[in-house]
N, C-alpha and C positions, 0 to 999 in steps of 0.2 A: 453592572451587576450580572454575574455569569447566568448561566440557564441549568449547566447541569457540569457534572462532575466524571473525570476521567480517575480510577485508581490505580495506578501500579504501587506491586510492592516488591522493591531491592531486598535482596540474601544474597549470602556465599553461592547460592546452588543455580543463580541468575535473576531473573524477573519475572511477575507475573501479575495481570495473563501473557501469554504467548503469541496469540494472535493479536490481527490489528484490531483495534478498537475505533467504535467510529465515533471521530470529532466534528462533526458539522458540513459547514457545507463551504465552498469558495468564496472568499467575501465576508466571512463573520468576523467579528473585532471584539474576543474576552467573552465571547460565547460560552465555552467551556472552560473548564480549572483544570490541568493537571495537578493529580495529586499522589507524589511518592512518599510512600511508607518507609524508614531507610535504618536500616539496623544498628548505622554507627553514631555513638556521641561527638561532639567538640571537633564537627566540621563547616564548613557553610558547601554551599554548593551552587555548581551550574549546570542547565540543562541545555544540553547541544540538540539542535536539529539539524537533518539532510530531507531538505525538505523533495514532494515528488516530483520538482523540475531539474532536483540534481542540486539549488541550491542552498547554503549554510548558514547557521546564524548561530549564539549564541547568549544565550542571557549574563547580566551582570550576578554579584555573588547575593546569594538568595541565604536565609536561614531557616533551618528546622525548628518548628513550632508543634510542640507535643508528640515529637516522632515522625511528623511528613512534614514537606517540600511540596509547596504550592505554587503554582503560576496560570494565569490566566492568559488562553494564547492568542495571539494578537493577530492581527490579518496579514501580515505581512509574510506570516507560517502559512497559511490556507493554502498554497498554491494545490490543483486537484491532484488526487492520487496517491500514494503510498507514502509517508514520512515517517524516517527513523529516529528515533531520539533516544540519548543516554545521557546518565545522571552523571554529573563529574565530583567525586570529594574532593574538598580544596583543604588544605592547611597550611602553618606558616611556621618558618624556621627560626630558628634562634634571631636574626637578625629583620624579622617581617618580612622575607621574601615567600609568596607564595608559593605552595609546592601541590603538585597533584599525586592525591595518592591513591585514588582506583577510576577507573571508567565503568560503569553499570554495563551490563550485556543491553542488546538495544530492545525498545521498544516502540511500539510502532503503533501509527493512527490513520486513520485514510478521511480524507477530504472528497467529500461529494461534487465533481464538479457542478457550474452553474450556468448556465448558456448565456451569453450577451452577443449584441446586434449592434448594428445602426437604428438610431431611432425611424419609427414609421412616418412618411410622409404623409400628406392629401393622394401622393399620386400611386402609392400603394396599396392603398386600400381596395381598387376593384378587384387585385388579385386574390385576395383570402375573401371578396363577396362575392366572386362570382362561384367560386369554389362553393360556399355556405348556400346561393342560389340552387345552385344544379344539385346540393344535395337534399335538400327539401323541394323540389318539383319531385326527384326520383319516388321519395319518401309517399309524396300527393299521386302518383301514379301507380304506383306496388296499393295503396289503400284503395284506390279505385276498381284498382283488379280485384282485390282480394272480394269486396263488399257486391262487385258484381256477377262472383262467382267465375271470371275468366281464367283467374290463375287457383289450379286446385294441386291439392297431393293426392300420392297414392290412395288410391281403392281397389284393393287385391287387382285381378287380371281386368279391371275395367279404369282405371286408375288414369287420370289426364294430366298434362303435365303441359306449362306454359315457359315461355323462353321472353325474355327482355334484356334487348342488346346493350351494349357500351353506351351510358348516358354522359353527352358532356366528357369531363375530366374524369369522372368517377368510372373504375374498373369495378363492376358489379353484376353476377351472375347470379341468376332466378333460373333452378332447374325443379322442376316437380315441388315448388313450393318451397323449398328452401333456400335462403339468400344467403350469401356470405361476401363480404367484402375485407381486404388488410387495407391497411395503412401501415406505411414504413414510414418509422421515427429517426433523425440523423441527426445524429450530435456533433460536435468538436472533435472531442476524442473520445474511446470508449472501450473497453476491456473485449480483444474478441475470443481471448482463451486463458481459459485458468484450470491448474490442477496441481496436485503433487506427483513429486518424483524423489523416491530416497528421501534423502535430508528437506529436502526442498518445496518451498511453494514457492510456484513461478505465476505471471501474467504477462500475455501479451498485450501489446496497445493497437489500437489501429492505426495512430501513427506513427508506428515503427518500434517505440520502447518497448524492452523486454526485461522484465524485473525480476530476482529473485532473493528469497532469505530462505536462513536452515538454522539449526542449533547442531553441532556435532560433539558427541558424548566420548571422549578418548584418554589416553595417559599416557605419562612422558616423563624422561630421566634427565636432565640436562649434566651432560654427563662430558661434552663436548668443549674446547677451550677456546672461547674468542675474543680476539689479543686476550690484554694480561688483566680484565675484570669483568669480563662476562663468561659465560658460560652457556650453553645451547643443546637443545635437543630437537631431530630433522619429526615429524610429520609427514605422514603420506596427504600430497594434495585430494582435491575431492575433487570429481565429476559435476558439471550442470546438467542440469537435463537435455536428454538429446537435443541437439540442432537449436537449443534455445536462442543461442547469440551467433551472429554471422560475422561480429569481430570480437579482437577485447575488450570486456566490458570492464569497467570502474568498478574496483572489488575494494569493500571494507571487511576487517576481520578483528574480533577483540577477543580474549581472551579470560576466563573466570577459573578460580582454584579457591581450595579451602584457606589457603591461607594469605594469597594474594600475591606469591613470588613472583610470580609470570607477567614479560607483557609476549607479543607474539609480530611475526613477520611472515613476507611471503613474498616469494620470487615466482619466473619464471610463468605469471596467468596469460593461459593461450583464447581464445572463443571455445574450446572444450573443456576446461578444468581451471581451479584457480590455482593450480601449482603447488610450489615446496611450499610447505609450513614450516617456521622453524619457534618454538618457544625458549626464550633468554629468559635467564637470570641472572642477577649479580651475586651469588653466591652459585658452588657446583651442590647440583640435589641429584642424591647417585640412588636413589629408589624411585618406582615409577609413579606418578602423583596422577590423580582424576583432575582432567581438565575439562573444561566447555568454550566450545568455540561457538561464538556466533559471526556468522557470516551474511552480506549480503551483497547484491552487485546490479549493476545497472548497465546495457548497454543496446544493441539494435539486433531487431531481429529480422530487420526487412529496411 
């Protein structure tokens, strides 16, 4: 039995919401339902994931039940981090061969990661008590002060002020009455920069991944002849954000119009830009049509 409910909803004009949405945690199994709302009749369909290790999967043919597409996502999706998924409409030809006839712009969900170890021995233990020790004597000692009046704060220019050194493991300074001590938390892996740029939301990883997606809002004529049944029109590549990738990253690009002529390609991704675009048709469309690209990529930034 799921716990809670993801919605997106498919149009001509892409998906929404736009942002990722948070699915759970590393390790959950049908935790959550994805749930797409889908505008067309008398399809079935599958839901593709690029999960956030890079790896793929996709579901068997699902069907629309009162206008959405459900699925309960199962742990083998969880991997932690960023995962894209698009809805695929499926239909069948005169003779029952499957045909596909759109990909959804993507949609995305992110995974919490989840910390695992080695289990705790007998002979680990003194390390996390000696630690829990020294910080409860420190704790019994700052209370001794306080209650004997040796450690005071300020009183204007008469004002005394007590010091207590490095106890143990613990890094803790007592100046004029005021304690403070950090703790640094270290995980696996962990986001250690994120922001937009242009089209773009990117994250860095600490271990080296460097992610990005964007939606880009453009129009195109295919107006161009390639061989003797398609037809094409070029795109100006788009920029990543500065210094984001230090080589080529693994670039997905899809393509959405109002009437669904297009699919889309792209040559030439350097670690600066993902290159030519070019959108085909199989028919020539000699007026320039609104298109949306959704793009994303994956590669190192360290």
């Amino acid at each position: 039995m799921s716990i809670y409910t993801i919605d997106f909803t498919v149009s001509r004009d892409g998906i929404t919401p736009a942002e990722p949405q948070t699915a759970g945690v590393t390790g959950d199994h049908r935790a959550a339902v994805l749930r797409f709302a889908v505008p067309y009749d008398g399809y079935r369909y599958r839901i593709e994931i690029t999960d956030g290790g890079g790896g793929y999967d996709t579901t068997d043919l699902l069907s629309a039940e009162n206008g959405t597409v459900t699925y309960a996502i199962p742990v083998a999706w969880t991997a932690p981090g960023l995962a894209s998924l698009r809805l695929v409409g499926v239909d069948t030809d005169e003779n029952g061969e499957e045909l596909v006839r759109f990909h959804s712009a993507p949609a995305f969900v992110w995974f919490e990661d989840r910390e695992s170890g080695e289990p705790l021995g007998d002979d680990a233990r003194p390390v996390w008590q000696d630690t829990l020790d020294a910080a409860q004597s420190f704790v019994k000692r700052l209370e001794d002060k306080l209650a004997s009046g040796e450690l005071k704060g300020d009183k204007g220019d008469k004002g005394d002020t007590g010091d207590v050194s490095v106890i143990d493991e613990l890094e803790l300074v007592i100046d004029g009455g005021d304690a403070s001590g950090e703790i640094e938390l270290l995980t696996a892996d962990h986001v250690v920069e994120q922001g937009t740029s242009g089209i773009w939301t990117y994250r860095k990883w600490e271990s080296g991944l460097a992610e990005c997606f964007g939606v880009l809002n453009t129009s195109v004529a295919t107006t161009q002849s390639w061989g003797d049944t398609h037809y094409y029109g070029r795109l100006e590549g788009v920029s990543f954000p500065a210094s984001l990738f230090t080589e080529v990253p693994a670039v997905w690009v899809s393509v959405s119009d109002e009437n669904g002529n297009f699919f889309v390609t792209n040559r030439g991704t350097t670690a600066d830009t993902v290159g030519e675009l070019f959108a085909v048709t199989v028919v020539q469309v000699e007026q320039e049509t609104a298109v949306q690209l959704s793009l994303e990529a994956k590669g190192r930034w360290k």
